[in-house]
KOLBAMAR-501328 format. One record per residue (C-alpha): x, y, z; residue in three letters; residue number from 1. Coordinates in steps of 0.2 Angstrom, whole numbers. Layout:
// KOLBAMAR-501328
X->X Y->Y Z->Z pavo->Ala lumlo->NUM
...
//
This chain:
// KOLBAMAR-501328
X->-242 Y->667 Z->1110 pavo->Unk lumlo->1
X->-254 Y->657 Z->1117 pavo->Unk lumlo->2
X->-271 Y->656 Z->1119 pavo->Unk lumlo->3
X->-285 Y->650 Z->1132 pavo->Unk lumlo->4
X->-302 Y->643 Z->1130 pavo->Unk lumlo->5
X->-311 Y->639 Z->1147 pavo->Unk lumlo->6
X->-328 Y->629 Z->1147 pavo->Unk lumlo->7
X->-337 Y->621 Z->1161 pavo->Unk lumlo->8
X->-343 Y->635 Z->1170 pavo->Unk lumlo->9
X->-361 Y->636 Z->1177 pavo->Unk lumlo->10
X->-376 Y->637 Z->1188 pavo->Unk lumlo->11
X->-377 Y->624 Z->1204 pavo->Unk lumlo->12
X->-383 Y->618 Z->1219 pavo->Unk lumlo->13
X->-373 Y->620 Z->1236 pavo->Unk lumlo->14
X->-365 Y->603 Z->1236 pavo->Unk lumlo->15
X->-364 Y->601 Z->1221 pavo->Unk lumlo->16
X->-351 Y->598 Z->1207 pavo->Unk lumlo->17
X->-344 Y->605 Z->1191 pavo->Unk lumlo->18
X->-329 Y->600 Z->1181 pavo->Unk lumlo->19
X->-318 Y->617 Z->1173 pavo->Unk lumlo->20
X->-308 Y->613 Z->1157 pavo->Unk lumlo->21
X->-299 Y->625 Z->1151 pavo->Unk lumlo->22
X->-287 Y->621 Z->1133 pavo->Unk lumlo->23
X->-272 Y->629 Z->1127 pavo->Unk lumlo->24
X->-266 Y->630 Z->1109 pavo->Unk lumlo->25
X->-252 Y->642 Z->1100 pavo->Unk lumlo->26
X->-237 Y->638 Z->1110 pavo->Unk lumlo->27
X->-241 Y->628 Z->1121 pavo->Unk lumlo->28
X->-226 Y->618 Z->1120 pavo->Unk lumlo->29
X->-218 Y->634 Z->1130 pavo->Unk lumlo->30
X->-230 Y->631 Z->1146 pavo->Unk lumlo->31
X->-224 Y->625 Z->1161 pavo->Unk lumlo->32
X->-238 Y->631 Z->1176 pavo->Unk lumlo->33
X->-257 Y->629 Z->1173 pavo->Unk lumlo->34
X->-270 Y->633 Z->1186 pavo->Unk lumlo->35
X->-284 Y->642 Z->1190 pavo->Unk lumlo->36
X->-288 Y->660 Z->1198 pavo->Unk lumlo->37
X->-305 Y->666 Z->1204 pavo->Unk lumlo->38
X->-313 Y->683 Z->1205 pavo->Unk lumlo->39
X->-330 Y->688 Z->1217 pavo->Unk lumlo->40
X->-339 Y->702 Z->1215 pavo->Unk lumlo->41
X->-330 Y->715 Z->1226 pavo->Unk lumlo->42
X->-316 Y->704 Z->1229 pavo->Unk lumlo->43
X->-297 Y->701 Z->1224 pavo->Unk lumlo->44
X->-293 Y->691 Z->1211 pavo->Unk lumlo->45
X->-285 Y->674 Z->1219 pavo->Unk lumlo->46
X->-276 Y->659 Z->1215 pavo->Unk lumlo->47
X->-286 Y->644 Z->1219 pavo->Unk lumlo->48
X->-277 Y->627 Z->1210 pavo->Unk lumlo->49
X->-260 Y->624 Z->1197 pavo->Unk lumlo->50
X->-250 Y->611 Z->1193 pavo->Unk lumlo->51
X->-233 Y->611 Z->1185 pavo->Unk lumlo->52
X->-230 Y->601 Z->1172 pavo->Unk lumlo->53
X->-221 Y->590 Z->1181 pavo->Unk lumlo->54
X->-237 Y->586 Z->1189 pavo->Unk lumlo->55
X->-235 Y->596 Z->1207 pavo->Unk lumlo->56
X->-249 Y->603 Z->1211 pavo->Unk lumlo->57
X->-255 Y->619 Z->1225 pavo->Unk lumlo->58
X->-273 Y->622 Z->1230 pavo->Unk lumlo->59
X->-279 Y->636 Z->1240 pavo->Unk lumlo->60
X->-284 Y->632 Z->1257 pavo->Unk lumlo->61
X->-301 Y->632 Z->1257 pavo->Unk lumlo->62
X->-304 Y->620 Z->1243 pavo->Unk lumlo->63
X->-292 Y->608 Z->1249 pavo->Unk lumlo->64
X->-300 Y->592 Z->1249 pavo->Unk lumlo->65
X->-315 Y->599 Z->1236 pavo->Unk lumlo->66
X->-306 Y->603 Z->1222 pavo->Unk lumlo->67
X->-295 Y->593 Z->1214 pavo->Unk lumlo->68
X->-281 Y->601 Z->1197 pavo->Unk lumlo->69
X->-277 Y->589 Z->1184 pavo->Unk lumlo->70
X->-270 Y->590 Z->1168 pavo->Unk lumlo->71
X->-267 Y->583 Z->1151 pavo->Unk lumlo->72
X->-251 Y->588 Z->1144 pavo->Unk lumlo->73
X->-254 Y->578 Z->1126 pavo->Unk lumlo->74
X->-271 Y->588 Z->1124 pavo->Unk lumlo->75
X->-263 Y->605 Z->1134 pavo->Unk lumlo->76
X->-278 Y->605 Z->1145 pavo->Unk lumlo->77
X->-281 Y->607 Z->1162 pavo->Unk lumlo->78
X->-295 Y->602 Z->1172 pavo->Unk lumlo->79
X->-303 Y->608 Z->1189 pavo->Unk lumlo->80
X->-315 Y->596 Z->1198 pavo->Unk lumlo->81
X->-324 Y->606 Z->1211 pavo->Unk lumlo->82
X->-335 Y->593 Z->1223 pavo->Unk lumlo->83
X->-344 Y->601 Z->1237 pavo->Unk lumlo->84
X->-346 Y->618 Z->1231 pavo->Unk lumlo->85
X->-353 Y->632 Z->1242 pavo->Unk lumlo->86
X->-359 Y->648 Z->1240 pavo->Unk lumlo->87
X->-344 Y->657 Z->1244 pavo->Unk lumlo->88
X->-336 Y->648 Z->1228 pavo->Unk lumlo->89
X->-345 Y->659 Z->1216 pavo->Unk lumlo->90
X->-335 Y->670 Z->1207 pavo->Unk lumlo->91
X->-328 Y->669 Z->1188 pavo->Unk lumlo->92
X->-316 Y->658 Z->1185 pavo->Unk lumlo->93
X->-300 Y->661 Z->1176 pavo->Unk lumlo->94
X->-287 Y->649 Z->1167 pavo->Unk lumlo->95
X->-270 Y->655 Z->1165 pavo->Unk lumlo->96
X->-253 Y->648 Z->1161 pavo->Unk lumlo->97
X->-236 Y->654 Z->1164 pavo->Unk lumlo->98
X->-221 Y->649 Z->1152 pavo->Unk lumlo->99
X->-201 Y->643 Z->1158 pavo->Unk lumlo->100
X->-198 Y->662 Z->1151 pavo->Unk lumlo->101
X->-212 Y->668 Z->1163 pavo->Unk lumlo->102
X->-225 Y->674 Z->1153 pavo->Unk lumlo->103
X->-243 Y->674 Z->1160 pavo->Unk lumlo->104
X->-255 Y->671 Z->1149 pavo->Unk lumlo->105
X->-275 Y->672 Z->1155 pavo->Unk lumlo->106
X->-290 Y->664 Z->1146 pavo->Unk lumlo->107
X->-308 Y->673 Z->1147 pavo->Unk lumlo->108
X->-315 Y->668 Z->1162 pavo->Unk lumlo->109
X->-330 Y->656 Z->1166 pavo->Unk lumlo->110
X->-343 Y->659 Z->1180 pavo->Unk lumlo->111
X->-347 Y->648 Z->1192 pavo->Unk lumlo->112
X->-363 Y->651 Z->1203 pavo->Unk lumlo->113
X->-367 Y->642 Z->1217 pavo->Unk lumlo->114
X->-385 Y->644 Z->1223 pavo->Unk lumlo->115
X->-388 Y->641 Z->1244 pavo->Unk lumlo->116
//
């Protein structure tokens, strides 16, 4: 098992920045995949940023450029640095990681508001 605790999340002007960090403990030897999904209100849950833990990383298109994944494998966190944030970026915000035997495991979620 492995758990999620996600921190970071708040209230911000358009243009603004904010740093997501979201720690794993349990088995997190197991991970392999880390990254962060997002959910509006009305909206589809979807996947904004991971990184393996080989270092590749995957962004969604339209925070390519803001939003940079980074991760700390000797303290099992991962990090999203969102820059330039816009109102159509707020939604809660949800860590998850995936093991080599394919389990998904999702922390609680953070919510991010962006204010116009």
């Amino acid at each position: 098992q492995v758990q999620l605790v996600e921190s970071g999340g708040g209230l911000v002007q358009t243009g603004g920045s904010l740093r997501l960090s979201c720690a794993a403990s349990g088995s997190a030897f197991t991970i392999n995949v880390m990254g962060w999904y997002r959910q509006a209100p009305g909206k589809l849950r979807e996947p904004v940023a991971a990184i393996s833990d080989g270092g590749s990383t995957d962004y969604l298109d339209s925070v390519k450029g803001r939003f940079t994944i980074s991760r700390d494998t000797t303290k099992n966190t991962v990090y999203l640095q969102m820059n330039t944030l816009k109102p159509e970026d707020t939604a809660v915000y949800y860590c998850f990681a995936t093991s080599r035997a394919g389990v998904t495991y999702w922390g609680q979620g953070t919510q991010v508001t962006v204010s116009s």
